[in-house]
N, CA and C atoms as a LAMMPS dump frame, in Angstrom:
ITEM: TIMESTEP
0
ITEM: NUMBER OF ATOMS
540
ITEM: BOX BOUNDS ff ff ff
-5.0000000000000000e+02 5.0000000000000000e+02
-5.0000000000000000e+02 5.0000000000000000e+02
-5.0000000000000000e+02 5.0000000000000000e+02
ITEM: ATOMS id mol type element x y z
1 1 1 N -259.604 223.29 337.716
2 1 2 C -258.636 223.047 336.676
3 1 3 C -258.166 221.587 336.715
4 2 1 N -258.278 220.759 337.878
5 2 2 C -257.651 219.526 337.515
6 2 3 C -258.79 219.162 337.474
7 3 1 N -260.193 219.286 338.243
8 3 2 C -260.937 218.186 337.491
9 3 3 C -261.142 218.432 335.98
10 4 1 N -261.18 219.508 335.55
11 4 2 C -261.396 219.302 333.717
12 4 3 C -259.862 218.745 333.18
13 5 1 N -259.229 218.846 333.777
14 5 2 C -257.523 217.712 333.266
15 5 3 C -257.965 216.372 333.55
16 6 1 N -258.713 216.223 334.394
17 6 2 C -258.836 214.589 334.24
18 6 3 C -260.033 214.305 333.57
19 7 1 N -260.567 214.979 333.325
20 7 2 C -261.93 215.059 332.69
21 7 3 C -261.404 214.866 331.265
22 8 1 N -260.632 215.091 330.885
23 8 2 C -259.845 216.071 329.971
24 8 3 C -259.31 214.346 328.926
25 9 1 N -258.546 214.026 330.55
26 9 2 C -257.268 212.847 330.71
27 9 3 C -258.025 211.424 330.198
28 10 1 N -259.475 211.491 330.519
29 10 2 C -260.304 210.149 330.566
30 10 3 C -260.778 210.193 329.44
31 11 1 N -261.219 211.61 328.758
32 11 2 C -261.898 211.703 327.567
33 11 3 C -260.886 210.891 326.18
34 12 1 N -259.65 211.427 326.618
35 12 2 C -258.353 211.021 325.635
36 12 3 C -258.099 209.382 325.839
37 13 1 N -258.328 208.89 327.167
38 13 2 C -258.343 207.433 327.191
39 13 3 C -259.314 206.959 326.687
40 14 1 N -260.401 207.512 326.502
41 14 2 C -261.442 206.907 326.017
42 14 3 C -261.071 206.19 324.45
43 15 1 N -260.684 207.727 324.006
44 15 2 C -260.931 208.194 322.464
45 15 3 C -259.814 207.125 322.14
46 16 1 N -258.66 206.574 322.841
47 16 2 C -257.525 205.489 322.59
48 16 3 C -257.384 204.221 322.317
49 17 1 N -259.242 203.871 323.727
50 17 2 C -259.297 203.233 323.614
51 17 3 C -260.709 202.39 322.379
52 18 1 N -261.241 203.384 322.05
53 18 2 C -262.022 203.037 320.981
54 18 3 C -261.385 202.999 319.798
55 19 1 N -259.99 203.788 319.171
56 19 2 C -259.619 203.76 318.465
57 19 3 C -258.821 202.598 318.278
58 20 1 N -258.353 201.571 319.779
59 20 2 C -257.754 200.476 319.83
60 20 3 C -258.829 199.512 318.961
61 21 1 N -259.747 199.39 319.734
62 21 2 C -260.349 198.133 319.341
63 21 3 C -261.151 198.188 317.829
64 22 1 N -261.388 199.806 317.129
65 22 2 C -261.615 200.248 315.669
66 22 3 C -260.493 199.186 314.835
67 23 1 N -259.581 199.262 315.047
68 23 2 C -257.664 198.977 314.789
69 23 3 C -258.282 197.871 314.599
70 24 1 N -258.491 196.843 315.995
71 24 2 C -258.335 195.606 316.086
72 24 3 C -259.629 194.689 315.384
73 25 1 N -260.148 195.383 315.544
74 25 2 C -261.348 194.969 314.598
75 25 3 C -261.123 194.544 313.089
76 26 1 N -260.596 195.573 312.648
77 26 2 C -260.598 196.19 311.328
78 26 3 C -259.269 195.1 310.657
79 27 1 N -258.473 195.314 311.375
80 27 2 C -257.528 193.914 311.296
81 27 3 C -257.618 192.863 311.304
82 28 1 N -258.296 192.406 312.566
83 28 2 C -258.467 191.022 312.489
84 28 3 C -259.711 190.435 311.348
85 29 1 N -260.86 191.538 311.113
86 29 2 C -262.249 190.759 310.635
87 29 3 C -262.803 191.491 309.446
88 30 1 N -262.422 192.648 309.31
89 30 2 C -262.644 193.146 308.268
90 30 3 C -261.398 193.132 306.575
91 31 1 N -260.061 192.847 307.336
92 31 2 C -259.295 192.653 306.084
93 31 3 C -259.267 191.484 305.735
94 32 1 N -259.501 190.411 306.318
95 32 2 C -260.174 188.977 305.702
96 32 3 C -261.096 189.103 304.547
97 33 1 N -261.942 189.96 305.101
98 33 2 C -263.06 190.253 303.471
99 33 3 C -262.861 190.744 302.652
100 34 1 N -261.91 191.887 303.191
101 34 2 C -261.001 192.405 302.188
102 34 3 C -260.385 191.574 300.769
103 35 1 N -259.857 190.879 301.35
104 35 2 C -258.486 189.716 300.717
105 35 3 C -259.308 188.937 300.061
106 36 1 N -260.055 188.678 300.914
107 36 2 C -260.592 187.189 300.175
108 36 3 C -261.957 187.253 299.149
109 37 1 N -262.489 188.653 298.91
110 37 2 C -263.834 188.739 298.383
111 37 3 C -263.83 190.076 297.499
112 38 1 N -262.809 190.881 297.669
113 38 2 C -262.069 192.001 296.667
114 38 3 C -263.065 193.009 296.579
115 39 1 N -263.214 193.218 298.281
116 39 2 C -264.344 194.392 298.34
117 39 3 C -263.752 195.766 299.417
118 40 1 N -263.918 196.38 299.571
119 40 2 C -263.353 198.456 300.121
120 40 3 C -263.481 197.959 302.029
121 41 1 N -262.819 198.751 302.197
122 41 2 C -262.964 198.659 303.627
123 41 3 C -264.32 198.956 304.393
124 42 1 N -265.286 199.683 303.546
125 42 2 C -266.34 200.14 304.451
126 42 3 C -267.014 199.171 304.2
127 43 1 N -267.338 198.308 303.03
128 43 2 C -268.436 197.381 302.421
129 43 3 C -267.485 196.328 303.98
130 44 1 N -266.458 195.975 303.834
131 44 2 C -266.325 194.726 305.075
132 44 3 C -267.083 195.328 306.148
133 45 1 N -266.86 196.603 306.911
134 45 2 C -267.454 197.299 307.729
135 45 3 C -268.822 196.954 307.934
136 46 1 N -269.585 196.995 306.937
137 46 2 C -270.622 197.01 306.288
138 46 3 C -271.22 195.545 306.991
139 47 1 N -270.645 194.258 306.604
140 47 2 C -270.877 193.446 305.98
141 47 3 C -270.683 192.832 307.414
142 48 1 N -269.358 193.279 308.06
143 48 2 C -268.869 192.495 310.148
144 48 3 C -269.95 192.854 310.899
145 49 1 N -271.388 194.192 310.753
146 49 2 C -272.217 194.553 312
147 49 3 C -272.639 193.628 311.831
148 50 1 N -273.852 192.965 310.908
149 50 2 C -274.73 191.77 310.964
150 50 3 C -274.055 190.852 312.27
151 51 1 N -272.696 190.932 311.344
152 51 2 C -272.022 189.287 312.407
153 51 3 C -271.75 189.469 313.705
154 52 1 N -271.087 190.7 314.298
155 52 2 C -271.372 190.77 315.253
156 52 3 C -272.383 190.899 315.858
157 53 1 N -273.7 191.712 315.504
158 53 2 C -274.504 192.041 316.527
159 53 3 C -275.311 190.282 316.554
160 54 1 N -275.003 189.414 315.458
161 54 2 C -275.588 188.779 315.811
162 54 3 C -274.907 187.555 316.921
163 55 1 N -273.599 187.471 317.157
164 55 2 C -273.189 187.42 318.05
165 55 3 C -271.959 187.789 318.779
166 56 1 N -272.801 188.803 319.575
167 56 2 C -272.09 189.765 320.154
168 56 3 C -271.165 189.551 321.021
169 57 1 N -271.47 188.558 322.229
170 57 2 C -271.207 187.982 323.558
171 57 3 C -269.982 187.5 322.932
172 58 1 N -269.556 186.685 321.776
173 58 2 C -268.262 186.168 321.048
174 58 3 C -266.913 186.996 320.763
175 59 1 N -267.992 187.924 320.108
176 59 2 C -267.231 189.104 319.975
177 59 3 C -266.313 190.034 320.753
178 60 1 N -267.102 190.198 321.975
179 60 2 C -266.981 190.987 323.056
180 60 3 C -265.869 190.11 324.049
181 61 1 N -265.887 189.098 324.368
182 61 2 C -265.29 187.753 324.511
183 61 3 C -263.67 187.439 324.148
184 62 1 N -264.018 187.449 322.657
185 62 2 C -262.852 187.662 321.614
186 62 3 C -261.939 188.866 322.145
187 63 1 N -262.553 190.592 321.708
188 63 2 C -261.901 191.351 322.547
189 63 3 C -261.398 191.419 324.265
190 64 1 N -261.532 191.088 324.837
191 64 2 C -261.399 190.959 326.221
192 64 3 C -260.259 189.8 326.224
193 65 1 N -260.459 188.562 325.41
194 65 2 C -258.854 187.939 325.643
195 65 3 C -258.432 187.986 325.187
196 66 1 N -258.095 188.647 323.952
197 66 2 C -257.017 189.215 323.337
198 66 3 C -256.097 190.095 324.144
199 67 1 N -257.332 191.278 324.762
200 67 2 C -256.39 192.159 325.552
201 67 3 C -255.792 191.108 326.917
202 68 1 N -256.651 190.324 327.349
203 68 2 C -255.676 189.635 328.427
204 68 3 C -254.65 188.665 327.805
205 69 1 N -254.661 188.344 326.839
206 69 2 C -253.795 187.059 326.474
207 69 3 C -252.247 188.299 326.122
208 70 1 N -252.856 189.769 325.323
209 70 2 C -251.804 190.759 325.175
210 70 3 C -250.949 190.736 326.752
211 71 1 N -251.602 190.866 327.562
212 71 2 C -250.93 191.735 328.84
213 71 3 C -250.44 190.396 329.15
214 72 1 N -250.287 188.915 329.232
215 72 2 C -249.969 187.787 329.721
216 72 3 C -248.529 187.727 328.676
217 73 1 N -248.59 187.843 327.318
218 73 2 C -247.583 187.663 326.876
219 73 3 C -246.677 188.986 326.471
220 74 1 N -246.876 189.962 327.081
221 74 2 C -246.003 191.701 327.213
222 74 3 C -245.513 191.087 328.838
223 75 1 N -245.739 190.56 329.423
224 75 2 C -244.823 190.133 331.148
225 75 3 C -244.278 189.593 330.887
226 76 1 N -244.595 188.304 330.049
227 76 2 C -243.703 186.767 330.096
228 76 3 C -242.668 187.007 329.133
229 77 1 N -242.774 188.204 327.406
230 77 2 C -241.455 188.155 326.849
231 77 3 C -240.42 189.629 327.251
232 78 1 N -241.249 190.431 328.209
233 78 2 C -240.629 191.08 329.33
234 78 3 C -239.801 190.57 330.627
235 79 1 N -240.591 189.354 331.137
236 79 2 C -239.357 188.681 331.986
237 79 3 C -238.201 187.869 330.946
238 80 1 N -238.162 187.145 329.964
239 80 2 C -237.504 186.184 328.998
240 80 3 C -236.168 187.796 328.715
241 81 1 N -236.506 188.649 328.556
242 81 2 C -236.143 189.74 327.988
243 81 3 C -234.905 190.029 328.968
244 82 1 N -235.214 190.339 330.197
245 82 2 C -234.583 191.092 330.88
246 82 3 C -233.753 189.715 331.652
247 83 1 N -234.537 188.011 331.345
248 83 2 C -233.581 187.23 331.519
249 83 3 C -232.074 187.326 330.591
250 84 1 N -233.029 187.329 329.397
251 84 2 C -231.539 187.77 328.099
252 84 3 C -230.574 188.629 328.797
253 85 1 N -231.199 189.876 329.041
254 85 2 C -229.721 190.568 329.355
255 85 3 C -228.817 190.781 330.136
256 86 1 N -229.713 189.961 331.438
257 86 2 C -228.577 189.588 332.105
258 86 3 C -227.854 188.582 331.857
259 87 1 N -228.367 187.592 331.209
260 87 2 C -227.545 186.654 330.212
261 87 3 C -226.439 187.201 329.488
262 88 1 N -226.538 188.085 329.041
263 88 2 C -225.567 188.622 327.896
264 88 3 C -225.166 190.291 329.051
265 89 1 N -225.436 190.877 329.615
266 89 2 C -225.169 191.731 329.588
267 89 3 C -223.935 191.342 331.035
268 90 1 N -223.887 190.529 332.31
269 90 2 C -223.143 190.59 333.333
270 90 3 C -221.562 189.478 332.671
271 91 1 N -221.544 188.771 331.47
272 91 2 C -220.377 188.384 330.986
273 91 3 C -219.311 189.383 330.246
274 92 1 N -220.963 190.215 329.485
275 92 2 C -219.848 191.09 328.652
276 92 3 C -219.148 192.168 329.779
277 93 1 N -219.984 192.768 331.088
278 93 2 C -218.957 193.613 331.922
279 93 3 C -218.227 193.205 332.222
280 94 1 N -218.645 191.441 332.679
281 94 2 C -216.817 191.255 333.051
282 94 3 C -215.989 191.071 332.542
283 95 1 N -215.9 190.74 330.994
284 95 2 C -214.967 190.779 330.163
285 95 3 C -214.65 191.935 329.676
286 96 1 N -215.215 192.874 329.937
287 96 2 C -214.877 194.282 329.573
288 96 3 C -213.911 194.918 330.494
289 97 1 N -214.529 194.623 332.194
290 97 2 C -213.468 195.049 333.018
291 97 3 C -212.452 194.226 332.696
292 98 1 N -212.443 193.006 332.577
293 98 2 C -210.835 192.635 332.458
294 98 3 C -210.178 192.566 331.393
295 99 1 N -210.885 193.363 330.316
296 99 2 C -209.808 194.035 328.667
297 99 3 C -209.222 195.088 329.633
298 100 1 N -209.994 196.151 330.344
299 100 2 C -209.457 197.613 330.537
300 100 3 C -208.473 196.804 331.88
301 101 1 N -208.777 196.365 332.712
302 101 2 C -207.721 196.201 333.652
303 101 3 C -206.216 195.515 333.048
304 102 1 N -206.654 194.344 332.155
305 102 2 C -205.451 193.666 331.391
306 102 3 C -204.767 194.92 330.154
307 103 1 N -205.408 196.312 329.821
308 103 2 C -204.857 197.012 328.826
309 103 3 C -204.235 198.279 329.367
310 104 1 N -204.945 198.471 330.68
311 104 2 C -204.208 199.194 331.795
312 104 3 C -202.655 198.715 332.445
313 105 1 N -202.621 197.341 332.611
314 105 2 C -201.443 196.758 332.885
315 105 3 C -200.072 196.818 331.886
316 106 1 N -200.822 196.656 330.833
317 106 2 C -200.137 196.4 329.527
318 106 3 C -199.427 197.871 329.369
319 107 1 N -200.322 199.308 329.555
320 107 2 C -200.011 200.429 329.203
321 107 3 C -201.025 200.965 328.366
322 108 1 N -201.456 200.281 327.828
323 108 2 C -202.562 200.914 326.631
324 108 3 C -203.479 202.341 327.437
325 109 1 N -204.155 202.713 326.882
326 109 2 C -204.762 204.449 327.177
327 109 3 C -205.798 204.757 326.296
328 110 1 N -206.913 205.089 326.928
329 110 2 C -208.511 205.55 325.753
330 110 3 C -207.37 206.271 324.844
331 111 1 N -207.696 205.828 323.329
332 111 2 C -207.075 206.646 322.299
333 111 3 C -208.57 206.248 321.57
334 112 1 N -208.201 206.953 320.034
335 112 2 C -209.259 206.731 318.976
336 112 3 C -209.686 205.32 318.824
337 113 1 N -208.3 204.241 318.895
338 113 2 C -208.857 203.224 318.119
339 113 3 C -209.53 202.027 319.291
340 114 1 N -209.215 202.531 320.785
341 114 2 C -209.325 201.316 321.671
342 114 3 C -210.791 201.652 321.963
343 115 1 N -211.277 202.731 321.63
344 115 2 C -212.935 203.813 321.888
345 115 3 C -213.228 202.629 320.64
346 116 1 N -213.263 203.415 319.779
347 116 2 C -213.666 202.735 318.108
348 116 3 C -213.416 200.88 318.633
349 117 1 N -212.785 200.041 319.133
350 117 2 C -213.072 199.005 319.571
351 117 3 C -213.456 198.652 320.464
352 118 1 N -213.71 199.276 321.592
353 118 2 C -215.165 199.052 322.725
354 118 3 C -216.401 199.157 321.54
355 119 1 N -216.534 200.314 321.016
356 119 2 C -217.797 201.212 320.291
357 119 3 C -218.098 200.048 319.306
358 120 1 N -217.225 199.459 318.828
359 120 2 C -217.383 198.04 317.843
360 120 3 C -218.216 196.54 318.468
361 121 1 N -217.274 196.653 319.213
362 121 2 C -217.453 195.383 320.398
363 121 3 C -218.84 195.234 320.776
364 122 1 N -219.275 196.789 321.355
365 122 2 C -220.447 196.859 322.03
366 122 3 C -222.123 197.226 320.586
367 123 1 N -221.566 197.361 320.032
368 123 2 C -222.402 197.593 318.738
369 123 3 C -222.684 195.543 318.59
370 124 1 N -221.424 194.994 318.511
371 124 2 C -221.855 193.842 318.077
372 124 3 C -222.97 193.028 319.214
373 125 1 N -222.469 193.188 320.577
374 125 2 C -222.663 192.675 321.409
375 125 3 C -224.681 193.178 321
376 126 1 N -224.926 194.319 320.883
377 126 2 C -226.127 195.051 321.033
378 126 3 C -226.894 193.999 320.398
379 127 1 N -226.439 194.064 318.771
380 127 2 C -227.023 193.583 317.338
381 127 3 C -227.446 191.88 317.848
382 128 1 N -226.541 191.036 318.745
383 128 2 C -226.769 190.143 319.012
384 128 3 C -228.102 189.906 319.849
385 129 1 N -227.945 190.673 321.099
386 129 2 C -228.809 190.926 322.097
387 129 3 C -230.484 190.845 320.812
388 130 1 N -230.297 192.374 320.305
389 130 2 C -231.816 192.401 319.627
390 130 3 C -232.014 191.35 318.861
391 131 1 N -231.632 190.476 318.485
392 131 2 C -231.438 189.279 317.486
393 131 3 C -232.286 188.354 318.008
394 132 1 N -231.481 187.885 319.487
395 132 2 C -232.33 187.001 320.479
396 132 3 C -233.473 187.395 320.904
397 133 1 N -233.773 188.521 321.045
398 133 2 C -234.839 189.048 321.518
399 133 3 C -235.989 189.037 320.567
400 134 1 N -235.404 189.042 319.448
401 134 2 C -236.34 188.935 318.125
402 134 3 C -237.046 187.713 317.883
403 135 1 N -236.3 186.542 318.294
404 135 2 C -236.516 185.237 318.36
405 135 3 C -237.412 185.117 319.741
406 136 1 N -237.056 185.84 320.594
407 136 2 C -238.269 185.688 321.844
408 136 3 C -239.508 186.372 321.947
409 137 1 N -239.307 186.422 320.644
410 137 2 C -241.171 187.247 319.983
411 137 3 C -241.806 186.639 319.329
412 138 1 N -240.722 185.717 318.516
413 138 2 C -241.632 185.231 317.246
414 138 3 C -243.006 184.095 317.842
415 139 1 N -242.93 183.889 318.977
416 139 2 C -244.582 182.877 319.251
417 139 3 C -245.281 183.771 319.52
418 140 1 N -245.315 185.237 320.289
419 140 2 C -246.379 186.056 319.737
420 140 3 C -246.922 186.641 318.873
421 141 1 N -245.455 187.111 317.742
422 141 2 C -246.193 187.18 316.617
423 141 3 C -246.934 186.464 315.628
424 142 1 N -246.856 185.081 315.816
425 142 2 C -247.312 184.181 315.247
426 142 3 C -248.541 183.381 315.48
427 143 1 N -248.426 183.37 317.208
428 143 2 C -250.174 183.556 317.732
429 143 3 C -251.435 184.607 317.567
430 144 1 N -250.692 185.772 317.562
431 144 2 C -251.882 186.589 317.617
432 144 3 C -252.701 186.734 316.006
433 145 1 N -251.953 186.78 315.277
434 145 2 C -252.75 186.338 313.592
435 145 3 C -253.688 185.417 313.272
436 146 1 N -252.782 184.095 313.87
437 146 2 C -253.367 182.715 313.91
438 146 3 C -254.851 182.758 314.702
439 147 1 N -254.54 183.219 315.984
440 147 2 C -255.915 183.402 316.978
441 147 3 C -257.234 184.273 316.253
442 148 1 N -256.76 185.483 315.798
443 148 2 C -257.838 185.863 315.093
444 148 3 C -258.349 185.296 313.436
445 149 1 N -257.526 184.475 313.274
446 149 2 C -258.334 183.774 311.709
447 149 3 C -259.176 182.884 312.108
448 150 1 N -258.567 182.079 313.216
449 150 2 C -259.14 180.702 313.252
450 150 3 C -260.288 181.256 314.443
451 151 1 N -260.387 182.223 314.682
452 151 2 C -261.435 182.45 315.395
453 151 3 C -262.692 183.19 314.437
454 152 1 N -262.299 183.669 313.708
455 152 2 C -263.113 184.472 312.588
456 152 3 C -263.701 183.412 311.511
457 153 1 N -262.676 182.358 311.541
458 153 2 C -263.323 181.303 310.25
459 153 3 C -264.781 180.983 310.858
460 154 1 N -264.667 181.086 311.726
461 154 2 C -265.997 180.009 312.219
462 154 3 C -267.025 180.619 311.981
463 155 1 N -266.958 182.094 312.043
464 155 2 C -268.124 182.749 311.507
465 155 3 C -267.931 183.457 310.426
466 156 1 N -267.042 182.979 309.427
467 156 2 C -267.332 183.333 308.008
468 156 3 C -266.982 182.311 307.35
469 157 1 N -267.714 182.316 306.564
470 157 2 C -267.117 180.632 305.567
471 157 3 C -266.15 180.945 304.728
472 158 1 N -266.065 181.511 303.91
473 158 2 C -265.156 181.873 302.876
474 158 3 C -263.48 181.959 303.671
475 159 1 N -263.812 182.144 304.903
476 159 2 C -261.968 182.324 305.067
477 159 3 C -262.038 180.514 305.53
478 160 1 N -262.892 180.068 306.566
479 160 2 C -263.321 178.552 306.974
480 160 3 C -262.754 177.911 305.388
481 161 1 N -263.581 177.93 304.384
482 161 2 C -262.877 177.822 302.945
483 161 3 C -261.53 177.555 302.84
484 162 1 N -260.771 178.466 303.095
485 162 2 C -259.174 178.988 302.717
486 162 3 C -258.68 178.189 304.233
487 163 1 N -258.829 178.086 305.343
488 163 2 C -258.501 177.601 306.543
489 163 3 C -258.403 176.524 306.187
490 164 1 N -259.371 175.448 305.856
491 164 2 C -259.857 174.238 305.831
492 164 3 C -259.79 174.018 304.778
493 165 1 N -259.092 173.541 303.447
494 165 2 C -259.344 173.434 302.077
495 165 3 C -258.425 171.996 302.019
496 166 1 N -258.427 171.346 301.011
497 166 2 C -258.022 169.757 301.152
498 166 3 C -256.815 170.195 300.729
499 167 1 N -256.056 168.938 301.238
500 167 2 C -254.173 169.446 300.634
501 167 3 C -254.15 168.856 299.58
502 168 1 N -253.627 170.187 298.565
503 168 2 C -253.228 169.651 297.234
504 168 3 C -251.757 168.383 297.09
505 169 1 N -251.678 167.633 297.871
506 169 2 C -250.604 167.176 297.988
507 169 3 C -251.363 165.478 297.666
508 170 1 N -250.994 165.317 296.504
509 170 2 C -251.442 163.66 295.924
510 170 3 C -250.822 162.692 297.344
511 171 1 N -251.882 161.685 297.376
512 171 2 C -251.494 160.812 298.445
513 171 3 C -251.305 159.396 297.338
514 172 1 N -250.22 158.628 298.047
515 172 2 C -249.956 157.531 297.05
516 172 3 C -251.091 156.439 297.639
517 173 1 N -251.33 155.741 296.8
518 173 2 C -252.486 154.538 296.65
519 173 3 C -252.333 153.469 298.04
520 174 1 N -252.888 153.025 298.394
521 174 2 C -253.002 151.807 299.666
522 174 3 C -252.005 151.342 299.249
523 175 1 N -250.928 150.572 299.809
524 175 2 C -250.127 149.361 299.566
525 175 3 C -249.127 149.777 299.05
526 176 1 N -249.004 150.658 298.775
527 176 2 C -247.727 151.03 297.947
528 176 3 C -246.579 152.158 299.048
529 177 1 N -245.549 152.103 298.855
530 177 2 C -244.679 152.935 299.744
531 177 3 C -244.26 154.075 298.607
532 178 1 N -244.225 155.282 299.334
533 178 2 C -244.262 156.465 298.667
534 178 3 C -242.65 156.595 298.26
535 179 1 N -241.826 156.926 297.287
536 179 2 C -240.778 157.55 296.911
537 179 3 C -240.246 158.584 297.886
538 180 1 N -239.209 158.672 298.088
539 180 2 C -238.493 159.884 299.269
540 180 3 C -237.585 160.781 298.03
């Protein structure tokens, strides 16, 4: 019984992990063709074996540091993370113990409204926290897109096209200084 549970256990990792890299595929190299050539998901399907099988080793390559470049930047905005909250989280206890010790002195007593202003306090304090934390994502979310276009242009022209296209932005003539 446990070897068919792990039998069981590996079959399901398997099936997770093929369905990962189906995902990642399909994302990174097939909705490019999508977008840019106004054709069904299977015709891109269709259209990515050639390119990979014809080079595969890139491919294979590609997947493998993605998943390591994933697991390098899930530690580093996991440590940044848990730097945050102790950043934010060992000021707000102590200012918390010393509301309740300074409201204890005073006389004050958990009623509705001093709950309802911790419950406030700490709502704000939260909203802040995820805020920063949101901001200590945005270079991964912004790498991992980037990494798979500019890695995909090279073997498709049409996005290479859209990557690389001249800037529509008029350049002023030799000798002359541009208007601000």
């Amino acid at each position: 019984m446990i070897l068919g549970g792990a039998i069981l256990f590996a079959l399901f990792l398997l099936f997770l992990l093929v369905t990962a890299v189906v995902l990642v595929l399909t994302k990174d190299f097939v909705i490019p063709q999508v977008a840019l050539e106004n054709i069904d998901v299977f015709e891109g399907w269709h259209r990515l074996w050639p390119m990979m099988k014809a080079d595969m080793g890139a491919y294979i390559g590609y997947i493998a540091m993605k998943i390591v470049l994933a697991i390098v930047a899930a530690i580093l905005i996991g440590i940044a993370t848990a730097i945050l909250a102790l950043i934010i989280a060992v000021p707000s206890i102590a200012f918390g113990l010393l509301a309740v010790i300074t409201g204890k002195t005073a006389g004050l007593t958990w009623n509705v409204y001093t709950i309802t202003l911790a419950v406030v306090i700490g709502c704000i304090l939260l909203a802040i926290f995820f805020y920063v934390v949101s901001l200590i994502y945005v270079p991964a979310i912004v790498f991992f897109p980037a990494y798979s276009l500019y890695f995909f242009a090279g073997r498709y022209p049409q996005l290479n096209a859209v990557l690389y296209a001249a800037s529509p932005v008029p350049r002023a003539p030799p000798g002359t200084v541009p208007a601000l």
